[in-house]
Backbone as XML, in Angstrom:
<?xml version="1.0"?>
<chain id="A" units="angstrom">
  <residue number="1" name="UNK">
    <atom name="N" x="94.442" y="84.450" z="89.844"/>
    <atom name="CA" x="95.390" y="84.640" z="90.936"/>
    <atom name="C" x="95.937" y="86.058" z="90.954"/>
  </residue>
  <residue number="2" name="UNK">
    <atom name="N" x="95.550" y="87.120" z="90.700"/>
    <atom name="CA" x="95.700" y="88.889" z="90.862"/>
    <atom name="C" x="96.603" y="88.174" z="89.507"/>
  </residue>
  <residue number="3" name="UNK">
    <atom name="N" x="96.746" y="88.042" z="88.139"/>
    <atom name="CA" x="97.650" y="88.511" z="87.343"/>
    <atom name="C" x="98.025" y="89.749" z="86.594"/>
  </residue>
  <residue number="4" name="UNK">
    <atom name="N" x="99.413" y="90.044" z="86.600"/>
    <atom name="CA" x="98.901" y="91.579" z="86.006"/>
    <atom name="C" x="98.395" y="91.954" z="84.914"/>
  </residue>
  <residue number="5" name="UNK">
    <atom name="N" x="97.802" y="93.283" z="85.326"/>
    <atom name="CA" x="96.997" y="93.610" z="83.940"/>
    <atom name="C" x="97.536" y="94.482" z="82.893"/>
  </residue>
  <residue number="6" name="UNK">
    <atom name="N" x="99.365" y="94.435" z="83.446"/>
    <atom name="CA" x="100.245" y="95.517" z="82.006"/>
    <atom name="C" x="101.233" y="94.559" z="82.903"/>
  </residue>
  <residue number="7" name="UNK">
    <atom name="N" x="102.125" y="94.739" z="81.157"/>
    <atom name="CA" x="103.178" y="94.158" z="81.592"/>
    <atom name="C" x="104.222" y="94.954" z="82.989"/>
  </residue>
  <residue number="8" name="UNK">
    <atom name="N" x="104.927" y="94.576" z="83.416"/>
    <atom name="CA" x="105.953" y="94.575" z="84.680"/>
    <atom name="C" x="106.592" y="96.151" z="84.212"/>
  </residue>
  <residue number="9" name="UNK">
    <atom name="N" x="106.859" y="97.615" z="84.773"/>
    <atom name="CA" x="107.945" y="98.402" z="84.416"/>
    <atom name="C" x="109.141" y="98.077" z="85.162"/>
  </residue>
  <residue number="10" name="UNK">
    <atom name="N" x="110.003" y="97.633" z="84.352"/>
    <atom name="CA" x="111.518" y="97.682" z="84.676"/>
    <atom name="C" x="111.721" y="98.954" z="86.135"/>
  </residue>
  <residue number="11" name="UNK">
    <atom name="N" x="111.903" y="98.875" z="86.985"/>
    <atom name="CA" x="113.112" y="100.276" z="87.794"/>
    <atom name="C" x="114.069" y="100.300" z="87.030"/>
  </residue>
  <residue number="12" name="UNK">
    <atom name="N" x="114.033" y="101.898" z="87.355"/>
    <atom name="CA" x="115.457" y="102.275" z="86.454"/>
    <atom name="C" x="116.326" y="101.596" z="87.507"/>
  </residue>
  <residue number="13" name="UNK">
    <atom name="N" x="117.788" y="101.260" z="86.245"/>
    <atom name="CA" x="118.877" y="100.613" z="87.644"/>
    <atom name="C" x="118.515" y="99.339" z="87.228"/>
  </residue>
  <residue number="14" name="UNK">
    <atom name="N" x="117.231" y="98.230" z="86.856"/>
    <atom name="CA" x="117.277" y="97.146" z="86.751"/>
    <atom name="C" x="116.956" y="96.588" z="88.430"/>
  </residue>
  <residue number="15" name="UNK">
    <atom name="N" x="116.723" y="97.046" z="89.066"/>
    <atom name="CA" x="117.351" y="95.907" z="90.521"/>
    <atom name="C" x="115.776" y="95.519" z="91.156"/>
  </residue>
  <residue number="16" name="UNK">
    <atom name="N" x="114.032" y="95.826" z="90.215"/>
    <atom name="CA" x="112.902" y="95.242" z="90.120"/>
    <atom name="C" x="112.498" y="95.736" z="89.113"/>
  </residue>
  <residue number="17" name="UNK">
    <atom name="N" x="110.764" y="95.198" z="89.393"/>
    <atom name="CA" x="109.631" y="95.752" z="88.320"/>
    <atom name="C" x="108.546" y="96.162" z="89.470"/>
  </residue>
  <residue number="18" name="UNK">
    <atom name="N" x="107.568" y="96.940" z="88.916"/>
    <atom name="CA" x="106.349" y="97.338" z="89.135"/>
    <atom name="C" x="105.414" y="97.236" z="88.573"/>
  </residue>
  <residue number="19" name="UNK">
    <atom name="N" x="104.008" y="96.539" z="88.863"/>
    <atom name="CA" x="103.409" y="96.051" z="88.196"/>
    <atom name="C" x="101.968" y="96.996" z="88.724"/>
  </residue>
  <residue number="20" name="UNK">
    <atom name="N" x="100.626" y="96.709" z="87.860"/>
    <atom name="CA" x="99.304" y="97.235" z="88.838"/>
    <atom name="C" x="98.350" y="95.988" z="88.439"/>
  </residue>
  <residue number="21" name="UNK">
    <atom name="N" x="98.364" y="95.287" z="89.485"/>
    <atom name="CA" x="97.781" y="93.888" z="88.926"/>
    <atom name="C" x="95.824" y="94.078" z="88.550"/>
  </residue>
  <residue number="22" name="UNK">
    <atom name="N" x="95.642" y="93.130" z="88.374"/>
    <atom name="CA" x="93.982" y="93.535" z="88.059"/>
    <atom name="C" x="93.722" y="93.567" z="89.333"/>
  </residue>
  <residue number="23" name="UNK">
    <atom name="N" x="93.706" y="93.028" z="90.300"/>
    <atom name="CA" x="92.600" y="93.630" z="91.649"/>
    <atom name="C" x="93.135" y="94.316" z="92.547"/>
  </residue>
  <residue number="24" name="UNK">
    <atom name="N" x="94.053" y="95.310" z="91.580"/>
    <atom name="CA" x="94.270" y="96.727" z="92.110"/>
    <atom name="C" x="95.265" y="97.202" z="93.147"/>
  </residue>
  <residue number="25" name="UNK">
    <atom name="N" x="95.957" y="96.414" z="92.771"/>
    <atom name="CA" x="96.958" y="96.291" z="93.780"/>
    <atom name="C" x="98.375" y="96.561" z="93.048"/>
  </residue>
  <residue number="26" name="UNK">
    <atom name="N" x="99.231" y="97.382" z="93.856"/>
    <atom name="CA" x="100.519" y="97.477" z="92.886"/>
    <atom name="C" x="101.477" y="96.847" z="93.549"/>
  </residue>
  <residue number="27" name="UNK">
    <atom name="N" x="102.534" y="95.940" z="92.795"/>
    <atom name="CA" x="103.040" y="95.206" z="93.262"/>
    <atom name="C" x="104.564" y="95.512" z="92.847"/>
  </residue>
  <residue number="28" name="UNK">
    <atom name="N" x="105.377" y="95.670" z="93.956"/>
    <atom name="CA" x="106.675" y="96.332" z="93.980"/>
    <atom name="C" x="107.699" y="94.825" z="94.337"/>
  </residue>
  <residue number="29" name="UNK">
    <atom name="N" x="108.346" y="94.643" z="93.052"/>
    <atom name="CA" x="109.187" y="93.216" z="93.581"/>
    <atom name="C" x="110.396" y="93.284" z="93.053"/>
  </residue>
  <residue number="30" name="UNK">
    <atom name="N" x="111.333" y="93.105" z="94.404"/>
    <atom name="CA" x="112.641" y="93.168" z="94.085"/>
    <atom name="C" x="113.200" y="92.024" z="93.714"/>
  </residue>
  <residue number="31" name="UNK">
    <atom name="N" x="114.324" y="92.171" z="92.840"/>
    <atom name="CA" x="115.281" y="91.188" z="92.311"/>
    <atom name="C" x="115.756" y="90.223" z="93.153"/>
  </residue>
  <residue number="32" name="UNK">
    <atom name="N" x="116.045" y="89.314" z="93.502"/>
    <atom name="CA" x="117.089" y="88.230" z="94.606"/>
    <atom name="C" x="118.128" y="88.844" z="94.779"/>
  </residue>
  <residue number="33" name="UNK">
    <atom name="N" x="118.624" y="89.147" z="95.595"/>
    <atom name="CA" x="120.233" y="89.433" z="96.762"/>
    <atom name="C" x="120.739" y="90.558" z="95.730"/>
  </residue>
  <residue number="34" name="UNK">
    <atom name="N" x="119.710" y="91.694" z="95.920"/>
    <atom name="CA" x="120.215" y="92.988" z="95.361"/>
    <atom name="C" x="120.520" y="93.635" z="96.599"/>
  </residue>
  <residue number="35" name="UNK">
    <atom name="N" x="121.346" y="94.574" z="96.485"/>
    <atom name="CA" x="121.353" y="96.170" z="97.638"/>
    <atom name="C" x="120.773" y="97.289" z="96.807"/>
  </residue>
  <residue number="36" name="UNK">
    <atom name="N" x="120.008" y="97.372" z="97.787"/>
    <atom name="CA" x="118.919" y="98.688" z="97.114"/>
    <atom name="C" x="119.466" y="99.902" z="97.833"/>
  </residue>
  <residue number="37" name="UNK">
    <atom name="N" x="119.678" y="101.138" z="97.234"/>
    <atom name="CA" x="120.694" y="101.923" z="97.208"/>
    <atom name="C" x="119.140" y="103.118" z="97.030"/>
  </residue>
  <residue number="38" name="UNK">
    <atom name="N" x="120.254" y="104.398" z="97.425"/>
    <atom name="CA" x="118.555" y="105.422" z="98.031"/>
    <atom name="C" x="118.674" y="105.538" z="95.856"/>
  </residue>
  <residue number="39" name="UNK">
    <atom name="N" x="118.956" y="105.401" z="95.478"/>
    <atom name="CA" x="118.346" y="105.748" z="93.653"/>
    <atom name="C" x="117.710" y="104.559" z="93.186"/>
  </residue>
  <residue number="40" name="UNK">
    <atom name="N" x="117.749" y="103.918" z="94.028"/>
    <atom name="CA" x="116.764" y="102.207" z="93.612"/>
    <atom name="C" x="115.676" y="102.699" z="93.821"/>
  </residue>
  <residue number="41" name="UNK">
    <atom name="N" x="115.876" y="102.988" z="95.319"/>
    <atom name="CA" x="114.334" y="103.469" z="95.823"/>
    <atom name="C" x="113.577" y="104.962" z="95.343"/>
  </residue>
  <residue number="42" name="UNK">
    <atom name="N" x="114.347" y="105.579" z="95.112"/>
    <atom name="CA" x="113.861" y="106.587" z="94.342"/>
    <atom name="C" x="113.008" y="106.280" z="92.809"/>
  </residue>
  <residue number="43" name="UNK">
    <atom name="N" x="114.157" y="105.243" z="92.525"/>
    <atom name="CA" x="113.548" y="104.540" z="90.883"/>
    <atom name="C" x="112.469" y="104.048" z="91.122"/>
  </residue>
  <residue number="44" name="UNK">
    <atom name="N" x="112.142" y="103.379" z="92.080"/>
    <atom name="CA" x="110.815" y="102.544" z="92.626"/>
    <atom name="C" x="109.737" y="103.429" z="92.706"/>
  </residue>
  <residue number="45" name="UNK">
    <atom name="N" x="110.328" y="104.315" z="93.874"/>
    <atom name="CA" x="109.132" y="105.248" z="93.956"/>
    <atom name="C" x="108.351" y="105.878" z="92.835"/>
  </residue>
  <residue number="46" name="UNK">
    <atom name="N" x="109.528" y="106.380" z="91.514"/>
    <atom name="CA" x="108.932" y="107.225" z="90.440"/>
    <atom name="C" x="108.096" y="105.847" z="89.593"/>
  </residue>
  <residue number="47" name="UNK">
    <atom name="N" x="108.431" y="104.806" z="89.906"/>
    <atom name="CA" x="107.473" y="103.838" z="88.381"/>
    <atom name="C" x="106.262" y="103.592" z="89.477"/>
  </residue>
  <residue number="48" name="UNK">
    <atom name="N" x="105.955" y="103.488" z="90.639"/>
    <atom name="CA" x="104.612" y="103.342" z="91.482"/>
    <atom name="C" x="103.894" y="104.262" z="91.340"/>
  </residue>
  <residue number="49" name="UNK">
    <atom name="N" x="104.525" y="105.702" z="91.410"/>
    <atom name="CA" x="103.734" y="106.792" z="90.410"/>
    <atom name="C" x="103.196" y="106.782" z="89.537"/>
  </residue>
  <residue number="50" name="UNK">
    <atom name="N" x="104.433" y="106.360" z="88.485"/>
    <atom name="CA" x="103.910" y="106.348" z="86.812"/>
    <atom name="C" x="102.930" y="105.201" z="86.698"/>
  </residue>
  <residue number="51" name="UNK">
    <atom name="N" x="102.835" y="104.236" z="87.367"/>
    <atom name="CA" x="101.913" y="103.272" z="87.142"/>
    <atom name="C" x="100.417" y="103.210" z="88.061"/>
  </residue>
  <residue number="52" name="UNK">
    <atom name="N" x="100.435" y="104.107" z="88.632"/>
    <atom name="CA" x="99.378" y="104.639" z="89.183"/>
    <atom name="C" x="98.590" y="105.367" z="88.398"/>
  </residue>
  <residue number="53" name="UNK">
    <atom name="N" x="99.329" y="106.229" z="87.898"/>
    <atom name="CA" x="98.584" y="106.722" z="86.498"/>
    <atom name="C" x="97.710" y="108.493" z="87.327"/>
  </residue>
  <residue number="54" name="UNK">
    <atom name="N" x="98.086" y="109.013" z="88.745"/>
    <atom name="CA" x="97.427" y="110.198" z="89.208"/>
    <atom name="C" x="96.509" y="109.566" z="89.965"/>
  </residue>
  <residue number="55" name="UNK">
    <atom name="N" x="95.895" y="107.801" z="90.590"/>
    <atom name="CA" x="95.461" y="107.350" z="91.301"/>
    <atom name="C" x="96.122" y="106.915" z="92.839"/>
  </residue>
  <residue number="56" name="UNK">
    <atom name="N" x="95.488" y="106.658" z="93.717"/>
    <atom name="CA" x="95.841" y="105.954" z="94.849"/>
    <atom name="C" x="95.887" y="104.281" z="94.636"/>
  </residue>
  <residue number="57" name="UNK">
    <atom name="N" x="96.763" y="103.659" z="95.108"/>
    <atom name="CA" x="96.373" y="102.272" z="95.408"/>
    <atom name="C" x="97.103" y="101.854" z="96.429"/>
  </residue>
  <residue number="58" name="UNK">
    <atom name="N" x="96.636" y="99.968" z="96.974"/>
    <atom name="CA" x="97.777" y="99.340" z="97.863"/>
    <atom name="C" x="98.463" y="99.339" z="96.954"/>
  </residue>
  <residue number="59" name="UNK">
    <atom name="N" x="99.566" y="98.713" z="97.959"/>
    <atom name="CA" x="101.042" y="98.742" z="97.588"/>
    <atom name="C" x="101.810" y="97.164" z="98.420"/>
  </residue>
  <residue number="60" name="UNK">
    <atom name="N" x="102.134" y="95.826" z="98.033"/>
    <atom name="CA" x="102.867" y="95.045" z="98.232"/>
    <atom name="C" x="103.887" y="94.917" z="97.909"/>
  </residue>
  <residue number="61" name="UNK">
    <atom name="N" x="104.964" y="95.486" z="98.499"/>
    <atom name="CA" x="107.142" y="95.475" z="98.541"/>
    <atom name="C" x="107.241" y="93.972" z="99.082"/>
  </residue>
  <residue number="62" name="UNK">
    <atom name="N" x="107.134" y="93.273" z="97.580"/>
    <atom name="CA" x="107.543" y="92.282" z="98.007"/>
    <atom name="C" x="109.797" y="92.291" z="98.030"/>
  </residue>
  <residue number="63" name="UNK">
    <atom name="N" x="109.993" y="92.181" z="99.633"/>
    <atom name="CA" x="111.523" y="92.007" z="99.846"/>
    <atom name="C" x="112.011" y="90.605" z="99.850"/>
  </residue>
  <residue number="64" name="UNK">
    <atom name="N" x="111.267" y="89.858" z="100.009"/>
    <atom name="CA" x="111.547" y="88.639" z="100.764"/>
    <atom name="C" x="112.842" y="88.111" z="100.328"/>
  </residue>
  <residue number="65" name="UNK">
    <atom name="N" x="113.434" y="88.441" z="99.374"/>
    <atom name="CA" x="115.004" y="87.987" z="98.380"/>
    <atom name="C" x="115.866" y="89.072" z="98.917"/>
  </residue>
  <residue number="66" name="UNK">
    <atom name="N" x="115.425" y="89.944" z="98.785"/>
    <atom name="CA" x="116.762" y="91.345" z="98.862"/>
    <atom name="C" x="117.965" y="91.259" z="99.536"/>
  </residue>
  <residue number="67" name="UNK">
    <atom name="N" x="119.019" y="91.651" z="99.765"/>
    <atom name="CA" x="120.061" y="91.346" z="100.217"/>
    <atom name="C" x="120.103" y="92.294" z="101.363"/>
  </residue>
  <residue number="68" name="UNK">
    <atom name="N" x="119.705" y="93.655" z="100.796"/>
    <atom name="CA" x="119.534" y="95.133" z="101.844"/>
    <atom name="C" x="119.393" y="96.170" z="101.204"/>
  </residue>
  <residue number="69" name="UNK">
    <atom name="N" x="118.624" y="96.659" z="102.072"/>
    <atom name="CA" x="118.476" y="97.926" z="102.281"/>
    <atom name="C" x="119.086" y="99.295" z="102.746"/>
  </residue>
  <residue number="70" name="UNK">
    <atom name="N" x="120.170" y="100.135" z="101.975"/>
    <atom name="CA" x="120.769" y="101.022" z="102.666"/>
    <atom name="C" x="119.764" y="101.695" z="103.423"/>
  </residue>
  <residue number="71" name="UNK">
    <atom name="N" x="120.599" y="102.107" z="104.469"/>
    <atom name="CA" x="119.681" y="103.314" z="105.445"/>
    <atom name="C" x="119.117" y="104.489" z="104.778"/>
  </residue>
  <residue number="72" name="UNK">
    <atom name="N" x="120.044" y="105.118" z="103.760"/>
    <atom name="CA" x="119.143" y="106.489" z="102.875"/>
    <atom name="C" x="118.112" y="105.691" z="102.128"/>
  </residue>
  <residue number="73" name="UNK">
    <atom name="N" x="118.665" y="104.597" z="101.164"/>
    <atom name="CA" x="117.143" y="104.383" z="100.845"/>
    <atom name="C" x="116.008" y="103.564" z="101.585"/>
  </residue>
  <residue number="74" name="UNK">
    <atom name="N" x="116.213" y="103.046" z="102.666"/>
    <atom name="CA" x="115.020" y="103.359" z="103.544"/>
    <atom name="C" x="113.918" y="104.864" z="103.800"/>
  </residue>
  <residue number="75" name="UNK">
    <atom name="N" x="114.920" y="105.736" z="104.009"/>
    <atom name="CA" x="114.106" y="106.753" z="103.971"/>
    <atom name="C" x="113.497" y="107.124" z="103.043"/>
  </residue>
  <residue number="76" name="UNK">
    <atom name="N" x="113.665" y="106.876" z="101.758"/>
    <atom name="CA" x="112.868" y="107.162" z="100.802"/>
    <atom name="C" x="111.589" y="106.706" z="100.579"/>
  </residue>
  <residue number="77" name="UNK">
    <atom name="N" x="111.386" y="105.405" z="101.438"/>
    <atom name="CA" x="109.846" y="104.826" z="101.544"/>
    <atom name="C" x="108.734" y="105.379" z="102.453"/>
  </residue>
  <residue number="78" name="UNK">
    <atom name="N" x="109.789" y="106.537" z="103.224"/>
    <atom name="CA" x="108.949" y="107.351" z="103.781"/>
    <atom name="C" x="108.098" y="108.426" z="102.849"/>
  </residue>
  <residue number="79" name="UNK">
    <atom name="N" x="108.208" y="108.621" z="101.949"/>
    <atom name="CA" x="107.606" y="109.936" z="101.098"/>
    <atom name="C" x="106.490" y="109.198" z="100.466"/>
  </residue>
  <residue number="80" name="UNK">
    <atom name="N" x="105.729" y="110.264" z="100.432"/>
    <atom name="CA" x="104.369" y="110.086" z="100.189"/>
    <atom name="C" x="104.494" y="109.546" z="99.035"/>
  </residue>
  <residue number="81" name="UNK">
    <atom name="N" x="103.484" y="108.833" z="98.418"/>
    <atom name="CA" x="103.763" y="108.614" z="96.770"/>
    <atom name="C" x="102.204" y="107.880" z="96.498"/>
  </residue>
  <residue number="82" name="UNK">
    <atom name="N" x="102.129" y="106.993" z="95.358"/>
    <atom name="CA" x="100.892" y="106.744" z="94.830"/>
    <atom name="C" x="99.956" y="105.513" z="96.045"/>
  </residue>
  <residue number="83" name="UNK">
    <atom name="N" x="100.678" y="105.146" z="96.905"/>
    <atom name="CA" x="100.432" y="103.597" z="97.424"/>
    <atom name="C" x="99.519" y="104.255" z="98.669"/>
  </residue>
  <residue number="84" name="UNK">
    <atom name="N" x="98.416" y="104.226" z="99.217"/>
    <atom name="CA" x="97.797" y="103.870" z="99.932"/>
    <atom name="C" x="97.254" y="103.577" z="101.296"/>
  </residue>
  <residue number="85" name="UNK">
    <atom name="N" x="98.221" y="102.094" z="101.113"/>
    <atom name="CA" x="98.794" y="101.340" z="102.313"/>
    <atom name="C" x="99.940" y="100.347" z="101.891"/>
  </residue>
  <residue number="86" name="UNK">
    <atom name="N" x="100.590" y="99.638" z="102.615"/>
    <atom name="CA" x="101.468" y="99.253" z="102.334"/>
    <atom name="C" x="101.741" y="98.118" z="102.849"/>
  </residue>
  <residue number="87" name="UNK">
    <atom name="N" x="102.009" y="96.843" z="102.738"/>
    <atom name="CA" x="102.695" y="95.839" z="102.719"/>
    <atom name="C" x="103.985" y="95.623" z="102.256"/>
  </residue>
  <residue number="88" name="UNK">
    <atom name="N" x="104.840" y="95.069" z="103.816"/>
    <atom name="CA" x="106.221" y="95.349" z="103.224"/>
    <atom name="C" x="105.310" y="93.343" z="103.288"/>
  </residue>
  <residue number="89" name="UNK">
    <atom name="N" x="106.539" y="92.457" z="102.649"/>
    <atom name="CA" x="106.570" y="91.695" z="102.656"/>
    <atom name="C" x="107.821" y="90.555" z="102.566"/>
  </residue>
  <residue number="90" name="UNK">
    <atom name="N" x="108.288" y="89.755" z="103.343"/>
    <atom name="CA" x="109.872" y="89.014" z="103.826"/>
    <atom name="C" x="109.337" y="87.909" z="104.304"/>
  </residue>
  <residue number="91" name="UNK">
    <atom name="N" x="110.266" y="87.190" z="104.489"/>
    <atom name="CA" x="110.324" y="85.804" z="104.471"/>
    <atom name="C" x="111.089" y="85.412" z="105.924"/>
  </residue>
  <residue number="92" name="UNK">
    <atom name="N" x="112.217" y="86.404" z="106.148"/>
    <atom name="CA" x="113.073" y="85.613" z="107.483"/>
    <atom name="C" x="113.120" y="86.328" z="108.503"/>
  </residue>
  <residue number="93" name="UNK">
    <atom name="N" x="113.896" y="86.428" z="109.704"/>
    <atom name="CA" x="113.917" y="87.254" z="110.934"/>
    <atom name="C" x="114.535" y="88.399" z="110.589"/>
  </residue>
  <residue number="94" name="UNK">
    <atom name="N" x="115.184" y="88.367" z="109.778"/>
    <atom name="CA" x="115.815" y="89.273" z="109.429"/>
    <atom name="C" x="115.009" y="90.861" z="108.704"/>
  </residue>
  <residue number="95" name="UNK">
    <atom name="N" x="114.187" y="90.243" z="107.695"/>
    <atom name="CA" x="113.394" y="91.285" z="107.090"/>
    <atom name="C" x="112.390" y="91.357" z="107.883"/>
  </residue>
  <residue number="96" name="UNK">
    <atom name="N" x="112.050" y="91.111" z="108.997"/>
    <atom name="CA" x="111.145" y="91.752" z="109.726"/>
    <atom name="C" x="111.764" y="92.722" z="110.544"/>
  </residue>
  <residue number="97" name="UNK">
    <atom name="N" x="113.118" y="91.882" z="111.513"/>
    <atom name="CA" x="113.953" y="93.146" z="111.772"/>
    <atom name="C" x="114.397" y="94.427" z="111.071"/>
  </residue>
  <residue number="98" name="UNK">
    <atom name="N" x="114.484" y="94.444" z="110.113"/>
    <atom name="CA" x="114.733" y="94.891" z="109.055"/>
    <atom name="C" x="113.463" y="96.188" z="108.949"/>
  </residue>
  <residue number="99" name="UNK">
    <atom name="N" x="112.111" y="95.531" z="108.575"/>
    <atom name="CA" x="111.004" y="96.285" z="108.582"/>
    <atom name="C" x="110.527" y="97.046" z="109.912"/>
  </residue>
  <residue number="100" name="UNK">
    <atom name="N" x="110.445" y="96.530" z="111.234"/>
    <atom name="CA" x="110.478" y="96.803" z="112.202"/>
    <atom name="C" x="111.003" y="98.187" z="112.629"/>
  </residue>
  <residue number="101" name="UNK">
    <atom name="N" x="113.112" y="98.158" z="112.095"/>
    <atom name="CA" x="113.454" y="98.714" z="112.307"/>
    <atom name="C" x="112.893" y="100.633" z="111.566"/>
  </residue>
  <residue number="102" name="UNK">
    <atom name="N" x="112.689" y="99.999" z="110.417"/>
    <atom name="CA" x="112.041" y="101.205" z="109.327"/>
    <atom name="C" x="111.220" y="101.971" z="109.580"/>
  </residue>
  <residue number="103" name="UNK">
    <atom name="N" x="110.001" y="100.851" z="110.004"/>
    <atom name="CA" x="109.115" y="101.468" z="110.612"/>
    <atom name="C" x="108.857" y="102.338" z="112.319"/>
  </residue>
  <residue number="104" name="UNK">
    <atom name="N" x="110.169" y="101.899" z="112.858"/>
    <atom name="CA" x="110.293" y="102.644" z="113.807"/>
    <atom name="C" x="111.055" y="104.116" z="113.747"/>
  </residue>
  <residue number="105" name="UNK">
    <atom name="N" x="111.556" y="104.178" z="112.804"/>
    <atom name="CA" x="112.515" y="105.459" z="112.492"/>
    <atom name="C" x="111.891" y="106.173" z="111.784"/>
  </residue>
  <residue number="106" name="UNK">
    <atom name="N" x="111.149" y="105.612" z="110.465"/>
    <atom name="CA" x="110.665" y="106.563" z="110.016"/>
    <atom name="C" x="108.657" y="106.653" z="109.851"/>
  </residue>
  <residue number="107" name="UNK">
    <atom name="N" x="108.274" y="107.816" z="109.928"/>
    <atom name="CA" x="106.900" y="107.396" z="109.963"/>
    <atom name="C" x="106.502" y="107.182" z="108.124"/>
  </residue>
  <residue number="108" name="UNK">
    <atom name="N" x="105.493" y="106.189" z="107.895"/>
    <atom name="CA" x="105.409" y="106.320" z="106.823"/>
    <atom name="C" x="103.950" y="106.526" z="106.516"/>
  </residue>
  <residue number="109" name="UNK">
    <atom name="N" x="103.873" y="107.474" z="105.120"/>
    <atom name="CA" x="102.836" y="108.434" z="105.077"/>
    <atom name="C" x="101.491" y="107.734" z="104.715"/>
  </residue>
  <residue number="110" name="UNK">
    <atom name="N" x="101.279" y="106.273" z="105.030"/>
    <atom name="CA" x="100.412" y="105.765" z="104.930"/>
    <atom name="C" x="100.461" y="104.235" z="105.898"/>
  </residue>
  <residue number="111" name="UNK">
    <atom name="N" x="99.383" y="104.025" z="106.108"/>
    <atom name="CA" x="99.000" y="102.491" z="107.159"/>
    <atom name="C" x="100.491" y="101.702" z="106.080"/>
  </residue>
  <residue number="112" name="UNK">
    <atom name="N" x="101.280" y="101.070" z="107.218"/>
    <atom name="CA" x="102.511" y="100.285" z="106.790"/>
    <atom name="C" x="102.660" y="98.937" z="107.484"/>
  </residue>
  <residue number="113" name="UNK">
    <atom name="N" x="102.622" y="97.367" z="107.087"/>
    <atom name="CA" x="102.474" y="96.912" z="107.870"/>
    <atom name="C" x="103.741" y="95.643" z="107.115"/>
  </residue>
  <residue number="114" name="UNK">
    <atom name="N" x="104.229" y="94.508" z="108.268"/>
    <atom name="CA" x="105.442" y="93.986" z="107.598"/>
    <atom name="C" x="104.672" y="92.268" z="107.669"/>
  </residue>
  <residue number="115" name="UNK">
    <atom name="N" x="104.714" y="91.909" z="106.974"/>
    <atom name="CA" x="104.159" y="90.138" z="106.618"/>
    <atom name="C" x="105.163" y="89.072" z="106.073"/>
  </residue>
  <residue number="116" name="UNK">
    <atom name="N" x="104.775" y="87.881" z="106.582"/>
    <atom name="CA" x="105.865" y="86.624" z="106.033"/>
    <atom name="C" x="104.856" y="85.909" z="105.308"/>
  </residue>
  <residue number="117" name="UNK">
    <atom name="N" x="103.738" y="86.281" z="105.668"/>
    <atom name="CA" x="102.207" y="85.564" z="104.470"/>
    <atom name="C" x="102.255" y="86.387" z="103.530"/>
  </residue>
  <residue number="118" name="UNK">
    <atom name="N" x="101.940" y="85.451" z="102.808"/>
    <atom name="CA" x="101.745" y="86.475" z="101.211"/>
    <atom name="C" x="100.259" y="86.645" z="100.979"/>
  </residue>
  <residue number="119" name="UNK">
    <atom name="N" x="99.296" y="85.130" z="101.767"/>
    <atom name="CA" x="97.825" y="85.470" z="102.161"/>
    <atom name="C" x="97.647" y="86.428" z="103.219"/>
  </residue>
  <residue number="120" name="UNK">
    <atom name="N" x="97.881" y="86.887" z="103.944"/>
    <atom name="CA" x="97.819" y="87.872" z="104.746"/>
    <atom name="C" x="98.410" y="89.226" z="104.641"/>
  </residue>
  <residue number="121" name="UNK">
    <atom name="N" x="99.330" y="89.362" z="104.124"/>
    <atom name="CA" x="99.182" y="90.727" z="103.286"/>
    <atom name="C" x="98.348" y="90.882" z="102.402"/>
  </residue>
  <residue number="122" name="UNK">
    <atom name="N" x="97.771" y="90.217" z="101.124"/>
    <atom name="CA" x="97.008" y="90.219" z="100.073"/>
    <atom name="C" x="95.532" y="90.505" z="101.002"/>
  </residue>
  <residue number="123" name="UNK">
    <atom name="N" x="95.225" y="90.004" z="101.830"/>
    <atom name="CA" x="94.096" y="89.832" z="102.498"/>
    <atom name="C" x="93.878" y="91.561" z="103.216"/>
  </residue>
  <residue number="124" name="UNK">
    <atom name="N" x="94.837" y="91.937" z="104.115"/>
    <atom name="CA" x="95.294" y="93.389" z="104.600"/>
    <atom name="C" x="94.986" y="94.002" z="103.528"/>
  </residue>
  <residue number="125" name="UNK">
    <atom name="N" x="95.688" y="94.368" z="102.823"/>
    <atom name="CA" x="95.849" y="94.937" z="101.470"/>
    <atom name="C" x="94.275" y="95.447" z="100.839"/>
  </residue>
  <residue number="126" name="UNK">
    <atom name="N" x="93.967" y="94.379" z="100.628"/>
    <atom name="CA" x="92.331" y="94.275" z="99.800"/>
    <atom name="C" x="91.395" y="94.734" z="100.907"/>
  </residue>
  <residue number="127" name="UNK">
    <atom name="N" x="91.562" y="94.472" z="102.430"/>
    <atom name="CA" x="90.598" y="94.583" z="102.976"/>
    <atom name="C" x="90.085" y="96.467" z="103.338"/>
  </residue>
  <residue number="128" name="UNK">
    <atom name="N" x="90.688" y="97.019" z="102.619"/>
    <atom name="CA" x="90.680" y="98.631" z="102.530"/>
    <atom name="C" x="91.024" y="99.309" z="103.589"/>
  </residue>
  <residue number="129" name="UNK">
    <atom name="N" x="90.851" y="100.905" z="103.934"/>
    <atom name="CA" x="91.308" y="101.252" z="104.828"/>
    <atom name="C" x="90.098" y="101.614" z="105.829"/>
  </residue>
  <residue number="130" name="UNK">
    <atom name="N" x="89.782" y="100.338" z="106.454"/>
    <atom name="CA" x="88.692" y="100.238" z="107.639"/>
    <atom name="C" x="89.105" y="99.811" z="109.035"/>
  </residue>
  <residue number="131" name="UNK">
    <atom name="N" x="90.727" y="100.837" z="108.910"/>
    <atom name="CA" x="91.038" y="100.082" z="110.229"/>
    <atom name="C" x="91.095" y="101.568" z="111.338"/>
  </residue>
</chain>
């Protein structure tokens, strides 16, 4: 079932982990009913790096728990970094509004797309960049 293939890095701050599962996919998952603050996302950004290792990969943000997203650290998911493409991933009307809104403000430096499937992002994700 993609399990990972190193254990989880903590974000600094505590508020997820980052993982690079075996079928290559890095998986960004936040804590339940955190506020992610622009140094969360900064923290995020630097362990998707470090766990990239100087490679490209997807990238699944799984949000579907989060409480919010400040507006600065939204922008921080705009900067380029190790991921690819991107799957945001949520569960209610809200985190799509939410994603929607993100993705309309800011451009992000790779194919970005927002899912309530977790098969259909995984599926996106894997299916490379042949779009």
């Amino acid at each position: 079932m993609g399990e990972s293939s190193m254990d989880p890095m903590l974000v600094d701050g505590g508020k997820g982990t980052v993982s690079l599962r075996t079928d290559g996919i890095i998986h960004l998952a936040w804590n339940p009913r955190v506020r992610i603050e622009v140094q969360d996302a900064q923290a995020a950004m630097e362990a998707v790096n470090q766990v990239a290792g100087g490679a490209e990969y997807p990238m699944l943000v799984d949000m579907a728990t989060t409480a919010d997203v400040t507006r600065e650290a939204r922008s921080i998911f705009s900067i380029p970094c190790a991921a690819n493409r991107i799957a945001l991933l949520g569960t209610s009307p809200v985190d799509r509004v939410m994603a929607n809104f993100f993705l309309s403000v800011h451009v992000p430096p790779c194919p970005t797309r927002f899912f309530t499937s977790r098969d259909e992002s995984m599926a996106w994700l894997l299916k490379g960049n042949d779009e």
